[in-house]
C-alpha positions as a Markdown table, in Angstrom:
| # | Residue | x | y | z |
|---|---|---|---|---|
| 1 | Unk | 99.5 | 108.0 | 123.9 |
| 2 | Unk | 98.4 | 104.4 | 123.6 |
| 3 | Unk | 99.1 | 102.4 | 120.8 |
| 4 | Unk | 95.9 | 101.5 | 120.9 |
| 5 | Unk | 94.8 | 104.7 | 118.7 |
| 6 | Unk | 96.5 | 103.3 | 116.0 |
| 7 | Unk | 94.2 | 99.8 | 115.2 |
| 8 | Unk | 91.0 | 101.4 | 115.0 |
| 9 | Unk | 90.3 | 104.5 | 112.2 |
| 10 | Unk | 89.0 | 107.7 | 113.9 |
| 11 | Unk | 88.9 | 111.4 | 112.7 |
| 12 | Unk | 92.4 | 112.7 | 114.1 |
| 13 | Unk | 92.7 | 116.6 | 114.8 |
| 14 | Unk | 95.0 | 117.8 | 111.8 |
| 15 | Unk | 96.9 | 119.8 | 114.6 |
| 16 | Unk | 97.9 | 116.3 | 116.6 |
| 17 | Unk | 98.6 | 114.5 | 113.4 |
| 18 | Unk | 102.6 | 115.5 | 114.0 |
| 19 | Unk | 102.7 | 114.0 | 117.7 |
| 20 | Unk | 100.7 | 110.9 | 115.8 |
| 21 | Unk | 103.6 | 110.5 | 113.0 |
| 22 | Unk | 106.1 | 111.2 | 116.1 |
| 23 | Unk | 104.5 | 108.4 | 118.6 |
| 24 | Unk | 104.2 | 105.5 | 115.7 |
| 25 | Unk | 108.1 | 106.3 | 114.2 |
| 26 | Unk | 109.7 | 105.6 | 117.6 |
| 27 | Unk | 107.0 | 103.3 | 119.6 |
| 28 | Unk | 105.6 | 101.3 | 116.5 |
| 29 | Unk | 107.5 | 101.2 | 113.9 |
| 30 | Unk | 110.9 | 100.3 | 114.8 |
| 31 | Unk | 109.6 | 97.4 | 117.1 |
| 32 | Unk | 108.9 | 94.2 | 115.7 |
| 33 | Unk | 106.9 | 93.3 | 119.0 |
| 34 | Unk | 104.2 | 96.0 | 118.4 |
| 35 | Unk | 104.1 | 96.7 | 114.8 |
| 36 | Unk | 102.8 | 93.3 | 113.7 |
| 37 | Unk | 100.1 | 93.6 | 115.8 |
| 38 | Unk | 99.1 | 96.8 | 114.7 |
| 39 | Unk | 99.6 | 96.0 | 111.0 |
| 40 | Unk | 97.3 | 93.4 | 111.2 |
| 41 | Unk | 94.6 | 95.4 | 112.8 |
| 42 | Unk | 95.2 | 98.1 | 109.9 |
| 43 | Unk | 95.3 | 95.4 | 107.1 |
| 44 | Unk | 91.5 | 94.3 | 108.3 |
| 45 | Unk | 90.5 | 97.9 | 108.0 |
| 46 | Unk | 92.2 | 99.3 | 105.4 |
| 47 | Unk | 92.6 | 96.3 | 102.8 |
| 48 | Unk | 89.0 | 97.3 | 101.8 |
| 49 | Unk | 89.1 | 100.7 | 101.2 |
| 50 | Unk | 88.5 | 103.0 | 97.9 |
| 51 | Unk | 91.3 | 104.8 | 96.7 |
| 52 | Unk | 89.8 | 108.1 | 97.4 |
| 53 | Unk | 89.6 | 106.8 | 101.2 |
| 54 | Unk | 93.2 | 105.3 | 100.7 |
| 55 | Unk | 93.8 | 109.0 | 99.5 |
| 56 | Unk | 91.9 | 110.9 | 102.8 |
| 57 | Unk | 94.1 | 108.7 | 105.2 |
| 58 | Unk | 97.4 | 108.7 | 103.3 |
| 59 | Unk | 98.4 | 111.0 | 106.2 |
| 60 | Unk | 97.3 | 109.0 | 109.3 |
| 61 | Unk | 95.9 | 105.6 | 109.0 |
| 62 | Unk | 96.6 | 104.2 | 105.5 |
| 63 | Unk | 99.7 | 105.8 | 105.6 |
| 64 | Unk | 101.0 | 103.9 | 108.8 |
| 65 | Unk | 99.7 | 101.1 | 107.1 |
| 66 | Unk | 101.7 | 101.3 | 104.3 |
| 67 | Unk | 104.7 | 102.0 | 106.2 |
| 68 | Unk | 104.1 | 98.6 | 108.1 |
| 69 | Unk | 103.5 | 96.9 | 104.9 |
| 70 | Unk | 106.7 | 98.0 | 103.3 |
| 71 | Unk | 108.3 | 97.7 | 106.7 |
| 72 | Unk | 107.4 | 93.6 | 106.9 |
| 73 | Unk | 107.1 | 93.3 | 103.4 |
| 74 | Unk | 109.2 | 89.9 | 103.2 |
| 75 | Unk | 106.6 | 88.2 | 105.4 |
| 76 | Unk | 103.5 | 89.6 | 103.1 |
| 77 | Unk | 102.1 | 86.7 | 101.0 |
| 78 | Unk | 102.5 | 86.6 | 97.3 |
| 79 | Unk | 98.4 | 87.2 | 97.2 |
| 80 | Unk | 98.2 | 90.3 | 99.6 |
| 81 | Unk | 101.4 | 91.4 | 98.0 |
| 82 | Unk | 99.6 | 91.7 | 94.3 |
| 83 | Unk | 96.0 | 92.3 | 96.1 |
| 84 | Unk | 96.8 | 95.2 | 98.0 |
| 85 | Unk | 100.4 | 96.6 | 97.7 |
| 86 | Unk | 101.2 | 97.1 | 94.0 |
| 87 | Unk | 98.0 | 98.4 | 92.8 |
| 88 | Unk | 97.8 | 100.6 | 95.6 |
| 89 | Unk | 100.2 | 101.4 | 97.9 |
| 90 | Unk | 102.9 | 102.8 | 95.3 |
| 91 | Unk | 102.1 | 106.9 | 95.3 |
| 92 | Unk | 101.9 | 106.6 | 99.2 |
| 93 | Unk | 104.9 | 104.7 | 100.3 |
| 94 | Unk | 107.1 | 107.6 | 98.1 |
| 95 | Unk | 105.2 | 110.2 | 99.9 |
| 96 | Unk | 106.6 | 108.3 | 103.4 |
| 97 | Unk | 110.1 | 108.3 | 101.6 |
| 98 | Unk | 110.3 | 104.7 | 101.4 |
| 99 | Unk | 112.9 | 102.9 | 99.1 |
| 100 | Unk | 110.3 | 101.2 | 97.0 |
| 101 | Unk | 112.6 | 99.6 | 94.4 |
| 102 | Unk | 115.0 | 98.3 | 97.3 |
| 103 | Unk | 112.2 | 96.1 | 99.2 |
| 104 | Unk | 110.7 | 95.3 | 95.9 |
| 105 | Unk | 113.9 | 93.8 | 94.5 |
| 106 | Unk | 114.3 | 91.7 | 97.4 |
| 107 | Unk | 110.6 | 90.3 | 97.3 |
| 108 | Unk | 111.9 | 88.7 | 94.0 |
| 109 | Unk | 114.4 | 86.4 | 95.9 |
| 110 | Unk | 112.3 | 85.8 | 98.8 |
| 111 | Unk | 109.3 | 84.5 | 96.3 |
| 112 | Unk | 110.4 | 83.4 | 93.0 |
| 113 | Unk | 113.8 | 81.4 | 92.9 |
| 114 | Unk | 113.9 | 81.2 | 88.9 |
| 115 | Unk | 114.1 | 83.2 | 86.0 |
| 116 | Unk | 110.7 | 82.4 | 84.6 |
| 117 | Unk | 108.7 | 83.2 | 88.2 |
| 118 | Unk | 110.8 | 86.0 | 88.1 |
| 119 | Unk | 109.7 | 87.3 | 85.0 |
| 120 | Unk | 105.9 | 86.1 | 85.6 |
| 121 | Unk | 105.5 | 88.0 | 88.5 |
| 122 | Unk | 107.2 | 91.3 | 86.9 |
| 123 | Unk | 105.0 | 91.5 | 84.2 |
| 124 | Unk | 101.9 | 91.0 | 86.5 |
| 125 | Unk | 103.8 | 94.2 | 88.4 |
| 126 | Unk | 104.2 | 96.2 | 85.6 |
| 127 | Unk | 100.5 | 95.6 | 84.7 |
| 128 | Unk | 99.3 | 96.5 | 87.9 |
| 129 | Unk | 100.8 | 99.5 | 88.5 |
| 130 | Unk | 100.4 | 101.2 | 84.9 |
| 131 | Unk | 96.9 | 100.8 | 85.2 |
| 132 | Unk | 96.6 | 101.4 | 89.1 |
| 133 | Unk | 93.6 | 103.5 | 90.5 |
| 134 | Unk | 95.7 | 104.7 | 93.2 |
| 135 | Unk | 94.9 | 108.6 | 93.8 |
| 136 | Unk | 98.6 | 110.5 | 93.1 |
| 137 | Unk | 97.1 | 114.2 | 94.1 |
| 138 | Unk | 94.5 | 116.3 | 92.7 |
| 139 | Unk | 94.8 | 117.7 | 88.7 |
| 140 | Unk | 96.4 | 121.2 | 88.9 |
| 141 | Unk | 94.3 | 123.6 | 87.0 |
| 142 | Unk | 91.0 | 121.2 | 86.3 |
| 143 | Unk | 88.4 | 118.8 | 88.2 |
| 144 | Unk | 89.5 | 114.9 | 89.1 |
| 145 | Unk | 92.1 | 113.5 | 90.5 |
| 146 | Unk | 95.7 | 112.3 | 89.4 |
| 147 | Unk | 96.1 | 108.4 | 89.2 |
| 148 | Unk | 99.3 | 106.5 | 89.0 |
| 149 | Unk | 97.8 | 105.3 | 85.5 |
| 150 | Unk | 97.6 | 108.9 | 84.6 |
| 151 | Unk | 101.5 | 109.3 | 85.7 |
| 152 | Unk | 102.7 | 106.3 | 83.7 |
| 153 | Unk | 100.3 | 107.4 | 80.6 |
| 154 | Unk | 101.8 | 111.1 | 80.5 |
| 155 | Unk | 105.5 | 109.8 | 81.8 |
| 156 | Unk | 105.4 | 107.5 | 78.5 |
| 157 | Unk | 104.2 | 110.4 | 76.3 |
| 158 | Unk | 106.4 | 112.8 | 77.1 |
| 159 | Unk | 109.4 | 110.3 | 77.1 |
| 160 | Unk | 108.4 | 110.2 | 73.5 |
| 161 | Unk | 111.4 | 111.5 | 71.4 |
| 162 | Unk | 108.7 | 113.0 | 69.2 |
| 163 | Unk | 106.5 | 114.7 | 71.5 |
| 164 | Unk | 108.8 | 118.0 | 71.9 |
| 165 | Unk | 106.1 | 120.5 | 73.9 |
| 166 | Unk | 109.1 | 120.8 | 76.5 |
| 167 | Unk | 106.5 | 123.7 | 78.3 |
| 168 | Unk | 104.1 | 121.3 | 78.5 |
| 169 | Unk | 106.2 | 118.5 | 80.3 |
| 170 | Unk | 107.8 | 121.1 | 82.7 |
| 171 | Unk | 104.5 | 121.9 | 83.4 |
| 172 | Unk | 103.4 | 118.4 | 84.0 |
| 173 | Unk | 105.9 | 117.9 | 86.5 |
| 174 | Unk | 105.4 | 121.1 | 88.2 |
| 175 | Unk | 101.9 | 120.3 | 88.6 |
| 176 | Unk | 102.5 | 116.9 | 90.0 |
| 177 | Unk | 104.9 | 118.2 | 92.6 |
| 178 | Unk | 102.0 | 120.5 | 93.7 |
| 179 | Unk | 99.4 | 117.5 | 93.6 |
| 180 | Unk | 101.9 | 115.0 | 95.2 |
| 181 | Unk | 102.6 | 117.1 | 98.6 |
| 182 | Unk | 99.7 | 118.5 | 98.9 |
| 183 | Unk | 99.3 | 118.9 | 103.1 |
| 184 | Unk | 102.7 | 117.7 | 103.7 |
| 185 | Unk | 104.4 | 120.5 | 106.1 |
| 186 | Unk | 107.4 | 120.2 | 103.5 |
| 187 | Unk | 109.1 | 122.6 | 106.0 |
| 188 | Unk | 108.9 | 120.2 | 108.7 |
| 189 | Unk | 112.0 | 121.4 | 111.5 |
| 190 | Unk | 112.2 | 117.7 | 112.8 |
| 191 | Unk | 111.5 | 115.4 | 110.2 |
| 192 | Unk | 112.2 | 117.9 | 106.8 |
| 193 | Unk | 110.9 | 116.5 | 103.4 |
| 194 | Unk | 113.1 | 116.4 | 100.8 |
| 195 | Unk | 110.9 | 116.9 | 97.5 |
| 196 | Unk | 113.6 | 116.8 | 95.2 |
| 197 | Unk | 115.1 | 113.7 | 96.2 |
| 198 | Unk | 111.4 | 111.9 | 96.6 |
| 199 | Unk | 110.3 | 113.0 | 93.6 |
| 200 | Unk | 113.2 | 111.4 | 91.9 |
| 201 | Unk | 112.8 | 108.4 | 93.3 |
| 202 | Unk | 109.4 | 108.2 | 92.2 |
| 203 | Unk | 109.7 | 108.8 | 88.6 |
| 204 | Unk | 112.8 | 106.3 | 88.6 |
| 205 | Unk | 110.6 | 103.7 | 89.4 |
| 206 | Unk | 108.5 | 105.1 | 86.9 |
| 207 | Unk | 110.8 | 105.1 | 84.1 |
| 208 | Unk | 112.2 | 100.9 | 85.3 |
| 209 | Unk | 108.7 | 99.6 | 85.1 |
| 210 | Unk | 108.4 | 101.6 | 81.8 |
| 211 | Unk | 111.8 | 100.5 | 80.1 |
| 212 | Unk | 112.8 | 97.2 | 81.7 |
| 213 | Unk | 111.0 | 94.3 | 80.0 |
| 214 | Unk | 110.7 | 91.0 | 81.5 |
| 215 | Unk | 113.8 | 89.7 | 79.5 |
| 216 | Unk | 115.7 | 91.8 | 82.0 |
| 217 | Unk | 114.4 | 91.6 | 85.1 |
| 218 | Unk | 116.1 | 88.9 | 86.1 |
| 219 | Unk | 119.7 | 90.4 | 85.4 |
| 220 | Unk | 118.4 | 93.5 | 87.1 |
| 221 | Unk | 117.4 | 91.8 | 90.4 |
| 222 | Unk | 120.6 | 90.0 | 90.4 |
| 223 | Unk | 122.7 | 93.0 | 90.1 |
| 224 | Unk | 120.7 | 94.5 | 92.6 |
| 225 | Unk | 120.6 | 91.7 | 95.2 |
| 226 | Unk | 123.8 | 90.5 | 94.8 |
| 227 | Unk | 126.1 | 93.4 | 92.9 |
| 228 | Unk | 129.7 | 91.4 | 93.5 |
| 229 | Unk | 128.4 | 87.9 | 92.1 |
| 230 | Unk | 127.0 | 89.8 | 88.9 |
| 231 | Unk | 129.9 | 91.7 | 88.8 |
| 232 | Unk | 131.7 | 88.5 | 88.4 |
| 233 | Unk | 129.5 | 86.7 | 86.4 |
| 234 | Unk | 129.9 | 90.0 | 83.9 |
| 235 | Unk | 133.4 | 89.9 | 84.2 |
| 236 | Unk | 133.7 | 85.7 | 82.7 |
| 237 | Unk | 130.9 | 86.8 | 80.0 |
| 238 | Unk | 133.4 | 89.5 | 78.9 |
| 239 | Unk | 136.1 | 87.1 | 79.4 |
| 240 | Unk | 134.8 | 84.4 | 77.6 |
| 241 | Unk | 133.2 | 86.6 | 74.5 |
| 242 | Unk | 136.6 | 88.2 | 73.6 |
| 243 | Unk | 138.5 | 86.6 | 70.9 |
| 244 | Unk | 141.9 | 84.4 | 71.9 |
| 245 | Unk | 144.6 | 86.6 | 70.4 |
| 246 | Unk | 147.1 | 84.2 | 68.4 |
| 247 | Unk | 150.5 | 83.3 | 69.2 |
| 248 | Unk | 153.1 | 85.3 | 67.9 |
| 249 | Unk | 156.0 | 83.4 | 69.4 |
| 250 | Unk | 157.8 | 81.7 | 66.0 |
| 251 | Unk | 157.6 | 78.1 | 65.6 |
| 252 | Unk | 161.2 | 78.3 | 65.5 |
| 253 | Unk | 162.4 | 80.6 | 68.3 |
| 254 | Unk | 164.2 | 79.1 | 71.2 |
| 255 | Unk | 161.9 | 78.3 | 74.3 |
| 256 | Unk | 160.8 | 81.4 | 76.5 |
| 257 | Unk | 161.3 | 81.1 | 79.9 |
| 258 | Unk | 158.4 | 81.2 | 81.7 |
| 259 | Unk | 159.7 | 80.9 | 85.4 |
| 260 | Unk | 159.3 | 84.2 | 86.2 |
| 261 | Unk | 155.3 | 84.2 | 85.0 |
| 262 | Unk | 154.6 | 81.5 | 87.5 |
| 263 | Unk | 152.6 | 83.0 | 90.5 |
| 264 | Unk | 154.3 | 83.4 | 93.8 |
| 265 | Unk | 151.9 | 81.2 | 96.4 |
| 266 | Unk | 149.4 | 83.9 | 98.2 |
| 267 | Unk | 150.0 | 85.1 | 101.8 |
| 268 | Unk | 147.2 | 84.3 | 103.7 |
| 269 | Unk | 144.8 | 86.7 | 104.8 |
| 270 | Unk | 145.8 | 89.3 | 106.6 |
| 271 | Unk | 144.4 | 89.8 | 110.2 |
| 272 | Unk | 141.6 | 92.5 | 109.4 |
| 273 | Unk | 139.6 | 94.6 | 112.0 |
| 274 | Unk | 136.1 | 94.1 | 111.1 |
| 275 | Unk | 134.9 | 96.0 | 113.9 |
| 276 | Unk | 136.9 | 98.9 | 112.0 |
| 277 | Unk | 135.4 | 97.9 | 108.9 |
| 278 | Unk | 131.8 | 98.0 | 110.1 |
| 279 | Unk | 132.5 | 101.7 | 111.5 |
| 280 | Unk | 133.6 | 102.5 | 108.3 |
| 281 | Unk | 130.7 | 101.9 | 106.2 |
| 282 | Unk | 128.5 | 103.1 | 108.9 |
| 283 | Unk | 130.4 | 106.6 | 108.9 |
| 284 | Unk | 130.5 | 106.8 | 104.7 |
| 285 | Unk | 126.6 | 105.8 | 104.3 |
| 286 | Unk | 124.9 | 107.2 | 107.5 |
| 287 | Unk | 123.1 | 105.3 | 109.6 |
| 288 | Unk | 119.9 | 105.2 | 107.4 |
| 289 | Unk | 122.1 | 103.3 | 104.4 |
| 290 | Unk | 119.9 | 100.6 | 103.1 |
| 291 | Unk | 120.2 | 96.9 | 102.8 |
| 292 | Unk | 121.6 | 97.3 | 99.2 |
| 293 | Unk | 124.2 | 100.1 | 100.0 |
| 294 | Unk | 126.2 | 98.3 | 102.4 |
| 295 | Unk | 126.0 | 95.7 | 100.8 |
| 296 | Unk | 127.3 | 96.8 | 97.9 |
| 297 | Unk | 129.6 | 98.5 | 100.0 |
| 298 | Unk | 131.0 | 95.3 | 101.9 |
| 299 | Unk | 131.5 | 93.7 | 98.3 |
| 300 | Unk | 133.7 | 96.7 | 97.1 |
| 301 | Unk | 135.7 | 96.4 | 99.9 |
| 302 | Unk | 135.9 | 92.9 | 99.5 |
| 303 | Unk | 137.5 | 92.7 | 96.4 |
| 304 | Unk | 140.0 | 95.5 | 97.4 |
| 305 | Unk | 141.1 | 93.8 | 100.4 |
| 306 | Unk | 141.2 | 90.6 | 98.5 |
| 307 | Unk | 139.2 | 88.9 | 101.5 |
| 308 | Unk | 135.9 | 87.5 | 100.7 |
| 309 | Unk | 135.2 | 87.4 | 105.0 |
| 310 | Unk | 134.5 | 91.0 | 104.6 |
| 311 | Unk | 131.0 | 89.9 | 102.4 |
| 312 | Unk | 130.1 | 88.3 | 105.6 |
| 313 | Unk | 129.8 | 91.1 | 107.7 |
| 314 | Unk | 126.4 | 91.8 | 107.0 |
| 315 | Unk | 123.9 | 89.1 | 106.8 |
| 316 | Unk | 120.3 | 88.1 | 106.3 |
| 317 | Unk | 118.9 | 86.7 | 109.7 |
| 318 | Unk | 115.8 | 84.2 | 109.2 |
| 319 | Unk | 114.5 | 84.0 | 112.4 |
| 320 | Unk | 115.0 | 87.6 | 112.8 |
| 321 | Unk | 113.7 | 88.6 | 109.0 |
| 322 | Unk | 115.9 | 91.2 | 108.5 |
| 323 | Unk | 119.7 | 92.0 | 107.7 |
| 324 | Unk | 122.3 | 91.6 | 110.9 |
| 325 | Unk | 126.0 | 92.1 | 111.7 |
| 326 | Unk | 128.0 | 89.7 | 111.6 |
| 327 | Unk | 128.6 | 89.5 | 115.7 |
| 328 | Unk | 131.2 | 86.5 | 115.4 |
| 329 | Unk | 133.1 | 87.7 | 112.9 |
| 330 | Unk | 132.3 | 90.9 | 115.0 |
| 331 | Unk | 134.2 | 89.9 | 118.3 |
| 332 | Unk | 137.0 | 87.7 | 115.9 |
């Protein structure tokens, strides 16, 4: 097959749309050589088109397109990024399984450095996508078609503590699940879809843009980016809110000895195996772990093994635009 296919929309046999999926995961996706090329060819032709095309190609064209997007998202500009991926691009990049609120928390440190740009461009998000046109599935039951608007406009009604029609909310979601994988071959032997999980993650980022106001988002994005650093910064904020407990040594008792409370001198650090380290983390998360997970892993680690070095391990590599290992500390 020739990548070739791949820049220009054609009608694709539904039978060969497997081998299609098959081809682009391991000759287009995972190569930074290729892919950018072919994104670009994709962004010319699919930047322009309705949501109901968006939704006839979620399966072939738009949907490699979004994968590519979400893929390279760090190098998408701020316009393209608010132009063509959040009002549109949301229902399909779950139905590719693609950690949505991973690469989005990480566009907020790549293009707004402060709290206010932060903020700005969350609440241009979270108007966006609560009134995005973007085709979900087809209404269960009745004509039209499902938008994300319609998801975020039910998802917030039912939410309601005082709408209590529990049959109709199961319901809801039933009927969503329907619309949602509609043509997916769920049952799929070599790449299985697994609704439950997807599903999950969609309405999760439903419920954030929902209930985290821009106040938040900030603290939310540094948790997520950085989960040891908030962890401290949590930690002094506790320290420094609790109230200093008085004294209740006695003006007149004889002087305490305080030799033993002063703190021996710290060894220094341990020789650690960081080759052993990275196999560990690789072995407890799986090789498809994401940015954020070992990550946050690394930082848990470092903080039990009282060795900051450890937080090192795993790195974000300009020139290659993506997160590395460590290889000096590596081969150390």
């Amino acid at each position: 097959m020739n990548i070739d296919v791949f820049k220009t929309i054609q009608t694709i046999d539904p039978s060969k749309i497997a081998s299609y999926n098959e081809f682009f995961d391991k000759e287009i996706y995972l190569h930074a050589d290729v892919r950018e090329g072919i994104w670009k060819a994709l962004h010319e032709q699919c930047k322009g088109m309705t949501p109901q095309e968006q939704y006839t190609y979620r399966h072939t064209y738009y949907g490699w397109y979004v994968a590519l997007t979400w893929r390279m998202l760090r190098s998408v500009s701020l316009e393209d990024f608010l132009t063509y991926v959040i009002p549109f691009q949301i229902p399909v990049a779950y139905l590719r399984d693609l950690d949505v609120m991973d690469q989005m928390m990480w566009y907020f440190s790549f293009q707004a450095f402060g709290i206010e740009e932060i903020q700005a461009l969350y609440g241009e998000i979270q108007e966006l996508v609560k009134n995005s046109s973007a085709i979900v599935g087809k209404w269960q039951g009745k004509e039209g078609m499902m938008t994300l608007k319609d998801v975020f406009e039910k998802v917030s009604f039912y939410d309601n503590s005082s709408n209590t029609d529990s049959l109709a909310r199961a319901q809801f979601f039933t009927d969503f699940e329907k619309s949602f994988f509609d043509g997916v071959d769920v049952n799929n032997e070599k790449h299985p879809v697994i609704t439950d999980d997807i599903v999950d993650n969609f309405f999760s980022f439903v419920r954030f843009i929902l209930d985290i106001d821009v106040d938040n988002i900030w603290y939310m994005v540094e948790q997520h980016n950085d989960p040891f650093k908030y962890a401290l910064l949590k930690q002094a904020k506790q320290q420094a809110s609790s109230p200093i407990k008085e004294s209740s040594v006695s003006l007149d008792s004889p002087p305490v000895d305080t030799a033993e409370a002063v703190p021996d001198i710290a060894d220094p650090p341990s020789s650690i195996d960081f080759s052993k380290i990275k196999e560990r983390v690789i072995t407890e998360l799986w090789d498809s772990a994401t940015d954020t997970q070992i990550l946050t892993k690394l930082a848990e680690l470092s903080e039990t093994q009282a060795d900051q070095r450890i937080r090192d391990l795993y790195y974000y590599d300009e020139e290659q635009e993506k997160f590395v290992w460590n290889d000096q500390l590596l081969i150390s």
